[in-house]
MIGURO-888509 format. One record per residue (C-alpha): x, y, z; residue in one letter. Coordinates in steps of 0.5 Angstrom, whole numbers, padded with zeros to 4 digits, always signed. Example, Ala and Ser with C-alpha at 12.3 -4.5 7.8 and 13.67 -1.06 7.14 Angstrom:
<sites>
+0025-0009+0016A
+0027-0002+0014S
</sites>
This chain:
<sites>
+0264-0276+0130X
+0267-0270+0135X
+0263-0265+0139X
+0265-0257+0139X
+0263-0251+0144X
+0259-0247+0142X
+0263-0241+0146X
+0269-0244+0142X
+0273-0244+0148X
+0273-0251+0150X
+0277-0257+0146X
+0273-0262+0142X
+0271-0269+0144X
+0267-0275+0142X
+0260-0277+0144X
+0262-0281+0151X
+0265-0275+0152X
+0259-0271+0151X
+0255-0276+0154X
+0258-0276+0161X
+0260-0268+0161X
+0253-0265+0159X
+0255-0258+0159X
+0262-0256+0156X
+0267-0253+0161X
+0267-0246+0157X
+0259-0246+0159X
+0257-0248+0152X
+0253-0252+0149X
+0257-0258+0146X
+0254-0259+0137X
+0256-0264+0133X
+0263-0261+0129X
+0258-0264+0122X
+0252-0265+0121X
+0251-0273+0119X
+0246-0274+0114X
+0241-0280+0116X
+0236-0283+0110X
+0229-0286+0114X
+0224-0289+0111X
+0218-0292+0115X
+0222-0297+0120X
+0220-0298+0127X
+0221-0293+0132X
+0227-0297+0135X
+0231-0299+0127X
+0229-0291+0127X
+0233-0289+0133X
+0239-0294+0132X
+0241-0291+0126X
+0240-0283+0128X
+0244-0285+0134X
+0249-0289+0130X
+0250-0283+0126X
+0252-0278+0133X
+0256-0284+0137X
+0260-0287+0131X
+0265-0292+0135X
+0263-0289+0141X
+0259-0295+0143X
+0258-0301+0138X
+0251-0303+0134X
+0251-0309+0140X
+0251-0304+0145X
+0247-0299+0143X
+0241-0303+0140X
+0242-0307+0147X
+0241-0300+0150X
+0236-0297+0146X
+0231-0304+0146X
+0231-0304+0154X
+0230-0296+0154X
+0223-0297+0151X
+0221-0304+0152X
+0216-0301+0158X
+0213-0297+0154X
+0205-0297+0155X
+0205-0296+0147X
+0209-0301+0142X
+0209-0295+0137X
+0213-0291+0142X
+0211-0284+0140X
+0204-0286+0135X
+0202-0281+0132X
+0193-0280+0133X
+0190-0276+0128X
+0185-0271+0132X
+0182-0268+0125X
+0183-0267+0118X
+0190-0265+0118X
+0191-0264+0125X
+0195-0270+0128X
+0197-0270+0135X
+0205-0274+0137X
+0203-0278+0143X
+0210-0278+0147X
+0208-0280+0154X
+0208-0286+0154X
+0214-0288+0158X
+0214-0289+0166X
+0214-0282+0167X
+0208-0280+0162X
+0212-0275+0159X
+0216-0274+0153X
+0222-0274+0157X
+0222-0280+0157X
+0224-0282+0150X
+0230-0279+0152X
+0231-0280+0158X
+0230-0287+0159X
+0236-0288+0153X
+0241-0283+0156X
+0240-0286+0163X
+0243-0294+0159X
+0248-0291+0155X
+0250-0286+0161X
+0251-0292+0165X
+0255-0296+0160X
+0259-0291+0158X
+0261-0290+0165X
+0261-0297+0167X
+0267-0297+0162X
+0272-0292+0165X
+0270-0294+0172X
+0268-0288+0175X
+0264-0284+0179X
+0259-0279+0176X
+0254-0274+0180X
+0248-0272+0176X
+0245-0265+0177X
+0238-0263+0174X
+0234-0257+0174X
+0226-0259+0172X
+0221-0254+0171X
+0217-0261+0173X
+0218-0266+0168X
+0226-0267+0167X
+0227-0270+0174X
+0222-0275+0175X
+0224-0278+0168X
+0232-0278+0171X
+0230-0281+0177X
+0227-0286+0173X
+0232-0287+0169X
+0238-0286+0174X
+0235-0288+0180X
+0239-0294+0184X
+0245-0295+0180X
+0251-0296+0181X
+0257-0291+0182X
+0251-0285+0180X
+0248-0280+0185X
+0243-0276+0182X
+0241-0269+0184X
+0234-0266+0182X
+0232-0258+0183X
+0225-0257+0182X
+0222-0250+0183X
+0219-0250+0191X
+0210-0249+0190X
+0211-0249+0182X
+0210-0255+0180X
+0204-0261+0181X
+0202-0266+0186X
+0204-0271+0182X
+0211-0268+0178X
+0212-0267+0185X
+0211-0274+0188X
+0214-0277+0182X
+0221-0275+0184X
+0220-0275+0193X
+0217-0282+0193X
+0222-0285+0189X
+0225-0290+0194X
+0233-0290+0191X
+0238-0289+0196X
+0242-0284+0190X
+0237-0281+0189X
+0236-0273+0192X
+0231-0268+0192X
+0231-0261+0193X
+0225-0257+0193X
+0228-0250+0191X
+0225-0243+0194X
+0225-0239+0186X
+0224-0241+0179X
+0225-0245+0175X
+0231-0241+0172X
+0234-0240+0179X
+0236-0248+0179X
+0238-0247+0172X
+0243-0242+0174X
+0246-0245+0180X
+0247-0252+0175X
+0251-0247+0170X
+0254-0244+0176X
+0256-0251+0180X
+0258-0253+0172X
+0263-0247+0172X
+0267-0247+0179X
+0271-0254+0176X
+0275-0255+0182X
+0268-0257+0185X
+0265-0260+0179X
+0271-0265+0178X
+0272-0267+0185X
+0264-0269+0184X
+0264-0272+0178X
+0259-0267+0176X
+0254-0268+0169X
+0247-0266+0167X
+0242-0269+0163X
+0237-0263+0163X
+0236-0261+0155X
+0243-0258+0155X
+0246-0265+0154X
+0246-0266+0146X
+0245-0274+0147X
+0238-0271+0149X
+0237-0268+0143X
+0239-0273+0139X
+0234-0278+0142X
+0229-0273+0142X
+0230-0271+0134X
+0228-0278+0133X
+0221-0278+0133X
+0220-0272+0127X
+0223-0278+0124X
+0218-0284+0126X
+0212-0278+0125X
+0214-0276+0118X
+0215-0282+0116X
+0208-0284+0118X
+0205-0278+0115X
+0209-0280+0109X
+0210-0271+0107X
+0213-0266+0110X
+0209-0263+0116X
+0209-0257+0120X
+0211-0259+0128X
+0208-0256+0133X
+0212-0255+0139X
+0210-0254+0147X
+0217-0250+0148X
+0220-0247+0155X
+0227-0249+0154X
+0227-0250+0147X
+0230-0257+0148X
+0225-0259+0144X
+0223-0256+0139X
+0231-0254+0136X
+0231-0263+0135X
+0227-0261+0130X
+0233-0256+0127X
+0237-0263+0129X
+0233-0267+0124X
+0232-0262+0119X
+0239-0262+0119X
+0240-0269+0118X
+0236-0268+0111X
+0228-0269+0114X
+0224-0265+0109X
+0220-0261+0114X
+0215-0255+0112X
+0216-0250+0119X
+0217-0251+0127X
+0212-0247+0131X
+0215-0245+0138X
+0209-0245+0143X
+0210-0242+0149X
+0204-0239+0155X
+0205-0232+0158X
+0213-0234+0159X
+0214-0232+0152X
+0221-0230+0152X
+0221-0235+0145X
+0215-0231+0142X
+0218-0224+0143X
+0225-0227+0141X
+0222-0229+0134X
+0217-0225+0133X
+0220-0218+0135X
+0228-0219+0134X
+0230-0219+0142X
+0231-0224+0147X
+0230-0221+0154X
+0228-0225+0160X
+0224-0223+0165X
+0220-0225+0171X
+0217-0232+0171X
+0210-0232+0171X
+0206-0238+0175X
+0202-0241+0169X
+0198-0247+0169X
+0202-0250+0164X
+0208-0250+0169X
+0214-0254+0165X
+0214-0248+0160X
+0215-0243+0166X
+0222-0242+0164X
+0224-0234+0162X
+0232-0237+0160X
+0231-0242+0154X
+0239-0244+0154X
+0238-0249+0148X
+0236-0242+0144X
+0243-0242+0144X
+0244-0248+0140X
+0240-0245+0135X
+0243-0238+0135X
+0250-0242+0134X
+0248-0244+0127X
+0244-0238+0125X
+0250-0234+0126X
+0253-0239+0122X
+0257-0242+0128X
+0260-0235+0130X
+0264-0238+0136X
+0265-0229+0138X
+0259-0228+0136X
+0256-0233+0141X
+0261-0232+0147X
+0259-0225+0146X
+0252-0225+0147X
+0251-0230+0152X
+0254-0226+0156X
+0248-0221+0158X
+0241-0222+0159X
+0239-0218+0152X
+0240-0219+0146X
+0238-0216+0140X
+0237-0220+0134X
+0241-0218+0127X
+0238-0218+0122X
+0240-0224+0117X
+0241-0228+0123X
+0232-0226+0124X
+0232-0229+0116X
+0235-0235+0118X
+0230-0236+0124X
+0225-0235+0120X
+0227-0240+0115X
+0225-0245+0120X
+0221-0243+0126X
+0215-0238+0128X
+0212-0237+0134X
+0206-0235+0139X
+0205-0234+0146X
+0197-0237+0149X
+0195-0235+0156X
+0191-0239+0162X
+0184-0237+0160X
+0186-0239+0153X
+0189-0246+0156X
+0183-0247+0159X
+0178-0246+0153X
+0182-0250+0148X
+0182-0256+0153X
+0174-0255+0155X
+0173-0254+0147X
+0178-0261+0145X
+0174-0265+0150X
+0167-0263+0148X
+0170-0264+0140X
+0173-0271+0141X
+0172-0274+0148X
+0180-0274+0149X
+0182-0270+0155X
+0189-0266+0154X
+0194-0264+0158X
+0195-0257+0159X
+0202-0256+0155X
+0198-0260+0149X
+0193-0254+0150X
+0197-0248+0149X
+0200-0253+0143X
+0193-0254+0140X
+0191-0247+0141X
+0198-0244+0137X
+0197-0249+0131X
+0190-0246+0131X
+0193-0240+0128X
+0198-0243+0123X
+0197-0243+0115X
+0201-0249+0113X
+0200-0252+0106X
+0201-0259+0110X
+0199-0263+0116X
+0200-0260+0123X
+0203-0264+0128X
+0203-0262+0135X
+0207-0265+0141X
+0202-0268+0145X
+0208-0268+0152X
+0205-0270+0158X
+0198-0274+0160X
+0192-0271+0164X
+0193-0274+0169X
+0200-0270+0171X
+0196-0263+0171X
+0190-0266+0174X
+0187-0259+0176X
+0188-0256+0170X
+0184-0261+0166X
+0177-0261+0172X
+0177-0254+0171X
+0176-0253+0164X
+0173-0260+0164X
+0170-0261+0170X
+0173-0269+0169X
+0179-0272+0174X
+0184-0275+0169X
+0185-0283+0172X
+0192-0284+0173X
+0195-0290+0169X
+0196-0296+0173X
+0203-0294+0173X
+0202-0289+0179X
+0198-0292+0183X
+0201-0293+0190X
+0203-0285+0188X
+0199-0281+0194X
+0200-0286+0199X
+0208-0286+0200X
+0212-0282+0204X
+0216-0277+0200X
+0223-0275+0201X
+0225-0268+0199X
+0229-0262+0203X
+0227-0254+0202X
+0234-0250+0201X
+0234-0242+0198X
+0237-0241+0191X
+0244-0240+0193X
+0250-0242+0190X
+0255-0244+0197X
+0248-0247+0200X
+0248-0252+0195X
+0255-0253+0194X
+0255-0256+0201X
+0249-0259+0200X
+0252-0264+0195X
+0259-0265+0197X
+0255-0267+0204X
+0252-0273+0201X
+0257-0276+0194X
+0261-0280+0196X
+0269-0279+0198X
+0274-0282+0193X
</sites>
């Protein structure tokens, strides 16, 4: 299997390559050159993933290797099924994917890439810097995933005063020595920016060995396009995936896995009042604004970059068009590229009041507390016509937004036994402005000199 950039301007590579780069050197996004064809029937979730990621990786790592990685990834996982899918009505399913040591659905990602990762560097005998923006979720599971091995710093941005206490203390409380965190004065976007940035000045980036293992890396994709498979394969029909979406990381696994041959109905795009995603769907244009503070703060995003990905094929992987594109902050949608969309996404946007009222209202209904990101999923699937089941991505447990859920519930999700502890050690974190020179010096201070 070999891997292309999407701006067409980067020289094509294997899955280890991809693995260890993240980003192309053009600034696109790496895509599979081909489209593997995967059959699952109903395995178990770890048969699952080995044969999806066996069709991604080829020869880049033995069937040993990767059944090794893919075992270790998941034997932590409060749930043996991994992601289990739990019916909440007649028809309306919830895809439970925070079962991991961070609860959250990055995790089922993560804790693979961070084994294979590993390996693969392991085998060249080199050093990697690991740089990740999060919008709260994406740092704690790469510090879990990554913190304390060898031949690895990891770097992780998270927005300053916009996330939770507890997304916060999961990454500051981590006690790796590899481990570094900087709480940025911006937006989530603004610590996406510098990652492509420091991407982009490739004397530094090859001096540090840099790479990322935010959404952007495609190994993240693959894993995540696993669960549509378990979850289909449970229902035994097509559904329709309901998906709490800010940098479309997620939800475009599910165009992975439509891709691959699953029989899908429809991939719902739920995003809150940072509905850049709405907009592009529903009216033709993809335009950024202002990222607005919300409740549901892991969708505080208003550059979704793996939009880009889905935009590559529905243009029919116009390498032009994409270069072209990217390069501003507004685009307008041609038509036939709208049909193609359509063929596979709707979308709608949901706001605080109606978070709150839909996590209110499932708790009176069912007893379950939900997370504020499985709220603004609920409340979008409410507004779907599918001839099917519905499926929403249930992406965080309650207790990370523990706020949010007294509010509506007047309850205070209990955190899992897994993060006890967490209130009462020490954090470790540096407040730095959004700038590119800042930053820079920053890491270069603290990777080791080769």
């Amino acid at each position: 299997m070999r891997y292309l950039s999407t701006r067409g301007e980067a020289p094509e590579c294997g899955f280890a390559d991809t693995l260890l780069s993240g980003l192309a050197p053009d600034g696109g996004l790496y895509m599979p050159q081909a489209w593997p064809g995967v059959e699952i029937g109903a395995r178990a979730y770890n048969d699952t993933a080995f044969r999806v990621l066996k069709a991604f990786a080829g020869d880049d790592f033995s069937d040993d290797a990767l059944k090794a990685d893919i075992s270790a990834a998941y034997a932590s996982f409060d749930d043996a099924r991994i992601a289990p899918l739990v019916e909440i009505k007649p028809g309306l399913f919830f895809l439970e994917l925070f079962h991991g040591p961070t609860l959250a659905f990055k995790d089922i990602a993560m804790q693979l890439l961070g084994r294979l990762f590993a390996r693969a560097l392991a085998a060249r005998g080199g050093r990697a810097t690991v740089l990740a923006a999060t919008s709260g979720d994406t740092g704690s599971a790469a510090i879990a995933a990554l913190g304390g091995l060898a031949n690895i710093d990891v770097f992780v941005m998270h927005p300053l005063g916009r996330v939770t206490e507890v997304q916060r203390r999961q990454m500051t409380t981590a006690p790796h020595a590899n481990v570094h965190n900087i709480a940025l004065e911006g937006s989530f976007d603004d610590a996406q920016a510098l990652v492509k940035a420091l991407f982009a000045d490739a004397a530094f980036a090859g001096k540090v060995g840099l790479t990322a293992v935010n959404s952007i890396n495609f190994a993240r994709i693959a894993a995540q396009s696993v669960y549509y498979f378990t979850a289909t394969a449970a229902l035994g029909k097509p559904a329709t995936f309901v998906v709490p979406t800010g940098n479309f990381g997620d939800v475009f696994a599910g165009e992975a896995a439509m891709r691959m041959g699953l029989s899908m109905e429809r991939l719902v795009v739920a995003t809150n009042a940072n509905d850049i995603m709405a907009r592009a769907l529903n009216d033709g244009v993809y335009a950024a604004g202002p990222v607005q503070q919300t409740l549901s703060p892991s969708m505080d995003i208003q550059v979704a970059s793996n939009f880009e990905r889905a935009l590559f094929e529905a243009s029919g992987r116009d390498v032009a068009y994409l270069r072209d594109a990217m390069r501003g902050k507004r685009i307008v949608l041609p038509a036939s590229i709208r049909v193609d969309l359509a063929g596979r996404y709707s979308a709608c946007a949901v706001d605080d009041a109606r978070t709150l009222e839909t996590i209110a209202r499932v708790h009176a209904g069912t007893g379950r507390l939900i997370d504020p990101h499985t709220a603004v999923g609920v409340a979008a699937a409410e507004q779907v016509r599918a001839q099917g089941p519905v499926v929403v991505l249930s992406t965080a447990h309650p207790a990370k937004f523990p706020d949010a859920v007294r509010r509506a519930t007047g309850q205070i999700p209990a955190l899992p036994p897994r993060l006890s502890g967490l209130f009462d050690a020490a954090e470790k974190f540096d407040v730095l402005g959004p700038d590119l020179g800042l930053v820079r010096s920053y890491i270069a201070a603290r990777v080791p000199a080769t």
